[in-house]
SEZADREN-5182 format. One line per 8 residues: for each residue x, y, z negated of N, C-alpha, C. Coordinates in steps of 0.1 Angstrom, whole numbers, plus 5000, padded with zeros to 4 digits. Example, Ala and Ser with C-alpha at 12.3 -4.5 7.8 and 13.67 -1.06 7.14 Angstrom:
% SEZADREN-5182
5132 4943 4922 5123 4955 4922 5132 4967 4922 ~ 5128 4978 4929 5137 4989 4929 5129 5000 4921
//
This chain:
% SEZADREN-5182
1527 7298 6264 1513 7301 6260 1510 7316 6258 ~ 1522 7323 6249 1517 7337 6252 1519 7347 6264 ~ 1523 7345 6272 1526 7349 6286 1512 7350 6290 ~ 1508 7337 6293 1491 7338 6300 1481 7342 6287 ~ 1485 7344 6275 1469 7351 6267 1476 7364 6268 ~ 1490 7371 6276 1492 7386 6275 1486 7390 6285 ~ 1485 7377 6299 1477 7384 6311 1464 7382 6311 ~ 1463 7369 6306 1441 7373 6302 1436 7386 6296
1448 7390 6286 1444 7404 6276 1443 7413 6286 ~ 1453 7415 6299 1458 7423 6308 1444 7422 6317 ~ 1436 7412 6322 1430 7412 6327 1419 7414 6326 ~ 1415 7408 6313 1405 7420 6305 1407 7429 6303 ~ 1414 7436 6299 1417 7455 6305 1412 7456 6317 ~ 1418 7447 6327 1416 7456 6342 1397 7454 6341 ~ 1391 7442 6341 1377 7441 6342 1374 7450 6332 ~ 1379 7456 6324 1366 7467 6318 1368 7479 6327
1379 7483 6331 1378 7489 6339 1374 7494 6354 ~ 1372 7482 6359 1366 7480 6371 1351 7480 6364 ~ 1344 7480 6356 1332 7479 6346 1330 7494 6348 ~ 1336 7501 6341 1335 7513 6339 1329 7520 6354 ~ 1337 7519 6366 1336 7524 6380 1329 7513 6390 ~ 1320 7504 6385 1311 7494 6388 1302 7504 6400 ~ 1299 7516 6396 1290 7521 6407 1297 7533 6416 ~ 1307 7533 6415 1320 7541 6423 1329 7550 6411
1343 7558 6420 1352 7559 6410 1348 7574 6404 ~ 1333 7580 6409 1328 7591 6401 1326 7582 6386 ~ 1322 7575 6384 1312 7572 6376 1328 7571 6363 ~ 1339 7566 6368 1352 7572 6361 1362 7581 6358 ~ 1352 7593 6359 1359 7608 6364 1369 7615 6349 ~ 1360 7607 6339 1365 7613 6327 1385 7608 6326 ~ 1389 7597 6332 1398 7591 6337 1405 7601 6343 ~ 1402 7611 6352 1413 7618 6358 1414 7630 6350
1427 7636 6360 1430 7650 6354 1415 7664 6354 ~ 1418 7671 6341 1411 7682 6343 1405 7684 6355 ~ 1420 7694 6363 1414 7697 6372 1405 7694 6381 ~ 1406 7677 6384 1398 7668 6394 1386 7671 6389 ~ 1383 7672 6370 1370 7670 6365 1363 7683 6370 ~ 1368 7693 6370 1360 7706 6369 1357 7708 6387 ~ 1366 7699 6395 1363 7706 6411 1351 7694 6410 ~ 1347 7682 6408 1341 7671 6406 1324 7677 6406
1325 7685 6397 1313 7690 6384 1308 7705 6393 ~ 1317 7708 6394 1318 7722 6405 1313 7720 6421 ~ 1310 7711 6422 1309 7708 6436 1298 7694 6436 ~ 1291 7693 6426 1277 7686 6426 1277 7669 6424 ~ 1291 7665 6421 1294 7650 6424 1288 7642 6408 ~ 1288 7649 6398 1282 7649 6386 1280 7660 6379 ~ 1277 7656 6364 1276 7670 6354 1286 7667 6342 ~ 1291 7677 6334 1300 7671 6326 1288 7665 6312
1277 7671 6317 1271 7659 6303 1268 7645 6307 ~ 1267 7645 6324 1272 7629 6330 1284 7622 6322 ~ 1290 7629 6328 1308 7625 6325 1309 7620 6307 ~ 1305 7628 6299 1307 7629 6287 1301 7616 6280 ~ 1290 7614 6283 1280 7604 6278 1284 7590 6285 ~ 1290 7585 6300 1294 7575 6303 1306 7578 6297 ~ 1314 7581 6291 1331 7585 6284 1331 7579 6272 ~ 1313 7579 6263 1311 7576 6251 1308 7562 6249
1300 7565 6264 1294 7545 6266 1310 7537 6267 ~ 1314 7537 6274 1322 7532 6278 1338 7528 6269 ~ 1340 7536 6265 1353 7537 6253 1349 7533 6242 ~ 1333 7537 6238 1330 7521 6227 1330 7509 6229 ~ 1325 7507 6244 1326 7493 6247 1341 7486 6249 ~ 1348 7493 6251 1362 7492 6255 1369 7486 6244 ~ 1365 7497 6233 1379 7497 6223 1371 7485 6213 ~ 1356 7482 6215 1353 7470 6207 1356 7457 6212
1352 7454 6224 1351 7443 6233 1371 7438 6229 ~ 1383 7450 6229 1393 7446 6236 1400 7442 6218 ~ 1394 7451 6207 1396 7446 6192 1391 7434 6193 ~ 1383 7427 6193 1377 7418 6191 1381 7404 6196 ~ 1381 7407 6210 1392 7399 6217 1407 7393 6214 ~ 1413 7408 6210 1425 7407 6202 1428 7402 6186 ~ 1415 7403 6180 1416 7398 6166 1413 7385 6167 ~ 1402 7380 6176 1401 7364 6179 1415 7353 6185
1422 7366 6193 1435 7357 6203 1445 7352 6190 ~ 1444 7365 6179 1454 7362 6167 1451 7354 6157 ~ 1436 7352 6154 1431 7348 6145 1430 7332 6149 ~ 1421 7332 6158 1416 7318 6161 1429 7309 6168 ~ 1434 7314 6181 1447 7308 6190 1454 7305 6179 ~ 1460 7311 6173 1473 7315 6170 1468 7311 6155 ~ 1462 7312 6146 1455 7305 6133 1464 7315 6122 ~ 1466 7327 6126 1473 7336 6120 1471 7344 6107
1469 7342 6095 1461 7349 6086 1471 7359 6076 ~ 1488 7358 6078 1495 7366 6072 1496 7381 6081 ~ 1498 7392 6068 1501 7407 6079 1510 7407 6090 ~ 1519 7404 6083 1533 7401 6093 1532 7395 6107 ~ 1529 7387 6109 1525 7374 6122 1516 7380 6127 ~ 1503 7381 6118 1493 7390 6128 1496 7411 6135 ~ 1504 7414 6123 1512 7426 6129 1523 7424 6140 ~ 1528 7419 6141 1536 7415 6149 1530 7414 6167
1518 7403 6164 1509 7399 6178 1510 7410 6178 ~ 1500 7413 6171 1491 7428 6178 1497 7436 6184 ~ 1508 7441 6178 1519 7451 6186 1525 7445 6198 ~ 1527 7437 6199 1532 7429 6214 1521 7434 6227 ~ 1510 7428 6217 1498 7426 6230 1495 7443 6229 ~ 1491 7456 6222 1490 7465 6224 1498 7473 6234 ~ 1510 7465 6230 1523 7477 6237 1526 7468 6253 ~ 1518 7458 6254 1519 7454 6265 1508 7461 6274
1494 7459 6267 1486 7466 6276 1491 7479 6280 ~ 1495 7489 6268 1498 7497 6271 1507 7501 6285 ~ 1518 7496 6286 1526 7495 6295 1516 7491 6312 ~ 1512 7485 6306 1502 7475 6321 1494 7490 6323 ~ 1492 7490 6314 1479 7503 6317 1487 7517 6329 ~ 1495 7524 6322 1502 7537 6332 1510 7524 6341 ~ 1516 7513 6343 1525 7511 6352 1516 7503 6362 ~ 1503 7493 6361 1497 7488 6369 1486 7494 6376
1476 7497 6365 1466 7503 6367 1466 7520 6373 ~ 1474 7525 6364 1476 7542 6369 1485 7541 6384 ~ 1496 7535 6380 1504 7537 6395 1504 7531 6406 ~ 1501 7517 6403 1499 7508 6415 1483 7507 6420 ~ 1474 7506 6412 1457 7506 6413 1457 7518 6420 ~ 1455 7529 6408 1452 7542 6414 1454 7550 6423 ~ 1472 7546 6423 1478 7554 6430 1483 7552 6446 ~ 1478 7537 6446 1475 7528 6465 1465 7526 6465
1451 7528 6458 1440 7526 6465 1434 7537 6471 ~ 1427 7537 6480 1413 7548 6485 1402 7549 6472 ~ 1402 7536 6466 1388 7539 6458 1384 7546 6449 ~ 1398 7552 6443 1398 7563 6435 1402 7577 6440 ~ 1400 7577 6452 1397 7594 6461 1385 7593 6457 ~ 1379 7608 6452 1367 7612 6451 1369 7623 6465 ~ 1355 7623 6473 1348 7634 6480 1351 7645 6475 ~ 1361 7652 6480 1359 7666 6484 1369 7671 6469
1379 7664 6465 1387 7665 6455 1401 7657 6463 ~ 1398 7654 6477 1411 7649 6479 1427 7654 6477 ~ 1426 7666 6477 1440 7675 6479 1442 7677 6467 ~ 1434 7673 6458 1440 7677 6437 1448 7665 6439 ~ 1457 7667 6427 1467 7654 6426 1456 7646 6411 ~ 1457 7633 6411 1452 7631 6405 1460 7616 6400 ~ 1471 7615 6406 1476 7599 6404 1489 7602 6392 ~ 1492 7606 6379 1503 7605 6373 1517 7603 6381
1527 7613 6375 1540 7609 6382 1547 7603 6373 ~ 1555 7603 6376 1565 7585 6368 1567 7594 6352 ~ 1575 7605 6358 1573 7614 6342 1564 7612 6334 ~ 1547 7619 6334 1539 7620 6329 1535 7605 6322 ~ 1536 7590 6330 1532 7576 6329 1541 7578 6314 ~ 1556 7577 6317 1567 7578 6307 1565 7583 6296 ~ 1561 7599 6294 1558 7608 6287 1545 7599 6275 ~ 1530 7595 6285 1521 7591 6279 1526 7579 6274
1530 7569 6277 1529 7557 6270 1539 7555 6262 ~ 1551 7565 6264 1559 7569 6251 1552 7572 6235 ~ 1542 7576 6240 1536 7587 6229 1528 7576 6228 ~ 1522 7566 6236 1513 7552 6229 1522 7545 6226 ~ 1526 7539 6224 1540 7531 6219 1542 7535 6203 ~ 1543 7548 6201 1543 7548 6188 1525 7548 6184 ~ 1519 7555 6189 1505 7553 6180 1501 7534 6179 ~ 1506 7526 6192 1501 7519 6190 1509 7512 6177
1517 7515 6169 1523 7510 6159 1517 7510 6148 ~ 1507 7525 6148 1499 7522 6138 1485 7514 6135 ~ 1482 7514 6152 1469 7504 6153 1471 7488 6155 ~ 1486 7488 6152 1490 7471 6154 1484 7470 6138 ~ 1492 7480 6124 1486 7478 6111 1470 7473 6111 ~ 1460 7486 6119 1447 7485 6116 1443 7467 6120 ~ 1446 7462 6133 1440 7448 6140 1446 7441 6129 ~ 1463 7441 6123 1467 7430 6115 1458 7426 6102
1455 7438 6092 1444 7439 6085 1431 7433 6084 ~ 1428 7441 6104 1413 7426 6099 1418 7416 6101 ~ 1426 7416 6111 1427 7397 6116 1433 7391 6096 ~ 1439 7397 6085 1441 7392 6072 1428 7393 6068 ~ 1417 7401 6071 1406 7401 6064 1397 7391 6065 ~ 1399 7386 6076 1389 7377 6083 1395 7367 6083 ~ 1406 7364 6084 1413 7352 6082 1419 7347 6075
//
């Protein structure tokens, strides 16, 4: 049973993301590297108060939609109302997405599709190399230890 609520979690990640770049992969520019951003902006594809404002929209919708989700999967499924049990989920499912995120989405999505070449930025590198994937989700791995605390909390507060 938790295998398939790690890939529903997983797959809600991917649909918010495909949400996010619903009207092409400009419209997800805040997503690449610098560089990409400034040749992007520099060359009329957006403006960074474009960029900035869908970065705001979107990362609230994200990080509420995917709490909420996640405090329901522990709360309700799972009928979980101790820290521990619900600390525990949450860090599984966190450090899972995490992983899915640089290893599916960054390298396999981003880094074999056409849909995230933007016009006239094709020669920037913009796909993570295995290092960098490593490096970042090393460094989420531990943050997400402390945001397993924050979800265990509500899911005890609410439950």
């Amino acid at each position: 049973m938790i295998a398939l609520e790690l890939i529903l979690y997983c797959l809600l990640f991917t649909m918010m993301v495909r949400y996010a770049v619903r009207g092409g992969a400009i419209d997800g520019l805040y997503f690449y590297p610098k560089i990409v951003q400034e040749r992007a902006i520099e060359i009329g594809l957006t403006t960074k108060e474009v960029m900035q404002r869908k970065k705001k929209i979107f990362m609230t919708e994200f990080y509420i939609i995917m709490l909420v989700a996640l405090v329901l999967i522990i709360g309700v499924l799972h009928r979980v109302s101790d820290f521990k049990t619900a600390y525990l989920l949450a860090l599984l499912f966190l450090e899972v997405m995490n992983w899915y995120d640089g290893i599916v989405i960054d390298k396999i999505w981003v880094g074999h599709s056409k849909f995230w070449i933007l016009a006239g930025c094709e020669e920037l590198p913009f796909v993570q190399t295995w290092k960098q994937v490593l490096k970042k989700r090393g460094l989420l791995t531990l943050i997400w230890i402390v945001g397993a605390v924050i979800v265990a909390e509500i899911v005890t507060l609410i439950f």
